[in-house]
N, C-alpha and C positions, 0 to 999 in steps of 0.2 A: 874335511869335516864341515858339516852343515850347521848352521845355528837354526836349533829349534825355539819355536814360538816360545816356550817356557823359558828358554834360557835369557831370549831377549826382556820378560818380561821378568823375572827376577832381576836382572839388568837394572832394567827401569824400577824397579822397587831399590836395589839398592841405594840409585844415584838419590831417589827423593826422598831417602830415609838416613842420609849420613850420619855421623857422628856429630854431634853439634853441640852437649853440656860440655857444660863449664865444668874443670876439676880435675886430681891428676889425671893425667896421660890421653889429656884430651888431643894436642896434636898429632900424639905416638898414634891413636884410634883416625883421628882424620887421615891421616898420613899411610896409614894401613889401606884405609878405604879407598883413597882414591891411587893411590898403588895398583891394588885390585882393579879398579875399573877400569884403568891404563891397561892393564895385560888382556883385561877380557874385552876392551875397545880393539887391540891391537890387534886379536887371533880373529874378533867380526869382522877387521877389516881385509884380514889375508882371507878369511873365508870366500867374504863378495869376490875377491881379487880372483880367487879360483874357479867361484865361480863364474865370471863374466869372461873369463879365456876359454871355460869349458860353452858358454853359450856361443862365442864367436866362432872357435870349432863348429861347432852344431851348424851356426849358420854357413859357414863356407861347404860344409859336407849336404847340408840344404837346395844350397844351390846350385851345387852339381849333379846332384839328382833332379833338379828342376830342369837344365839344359839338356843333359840325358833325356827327359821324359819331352823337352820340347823336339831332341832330333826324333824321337820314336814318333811322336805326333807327327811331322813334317813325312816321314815315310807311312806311316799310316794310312795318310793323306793321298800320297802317291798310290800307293796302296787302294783306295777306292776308287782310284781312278783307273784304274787296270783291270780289276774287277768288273766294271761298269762297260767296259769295252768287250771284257768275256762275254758277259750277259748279253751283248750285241750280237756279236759272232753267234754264241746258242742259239738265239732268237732266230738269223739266219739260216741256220744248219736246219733247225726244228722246219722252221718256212720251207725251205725246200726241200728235206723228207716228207713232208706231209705234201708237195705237192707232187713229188713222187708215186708216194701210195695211192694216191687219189687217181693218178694217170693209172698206175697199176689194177685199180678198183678194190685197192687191200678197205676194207673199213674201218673207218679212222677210230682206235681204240679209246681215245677218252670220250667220245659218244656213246652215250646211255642205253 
């Protein structure tokens, strides 16, 4: 369970509003109150607790999707370099069909 904004500031409304007259059952009233504050300091502090286990989760499942995505980058990488080498090879092949057709007297099609 989350502490909402509300809850913390009624929180703080109660602690600076204690019980404080003089007369009966004035400590039975303090003694209530700060009772109270104890259980609901207690449950904010298992809250945070839950949550800051649930953020360190997060961050470890973070970061494993960060290393995944660095080996995807690193073949990526690889990846454009293969690529780059095709595009050489084509460039080639294209070169010498075209100086094929030209021996052939075919008319070179991307001329206007």
């Amino acid at each position: 369970m989350t502490v909402t904004r509300e809850q913390f500031i009624d929180l703080e409304v109660r602690v600076s509003n204690l019980e404080t007259w003089a007369g009966p059952g004035q400590s039975r009233a303090l003694s209530d109150g700060l009772r109270a504050l104890r259980t609901d300091v207690t449950q904010i502090k298992g809250d945070v607790g839950k949550i800051q286990k649930t953020l360190e989760q997060h961050s470890l499942q973070f970061n494993k999707i960060g290393a995944r995505l660095d080996r995807v980058d690193a073949r990526l990488d690889g990846m454009d370099e293969r690529f780059d080498r095709v595009d050489e090879r084509f460039e080639r092949v294209d070169a010498r069909l075209g100086a094929i057709l030209k021996h052939l007297g075919v008319p070179d099609p991307g001329v206007g």
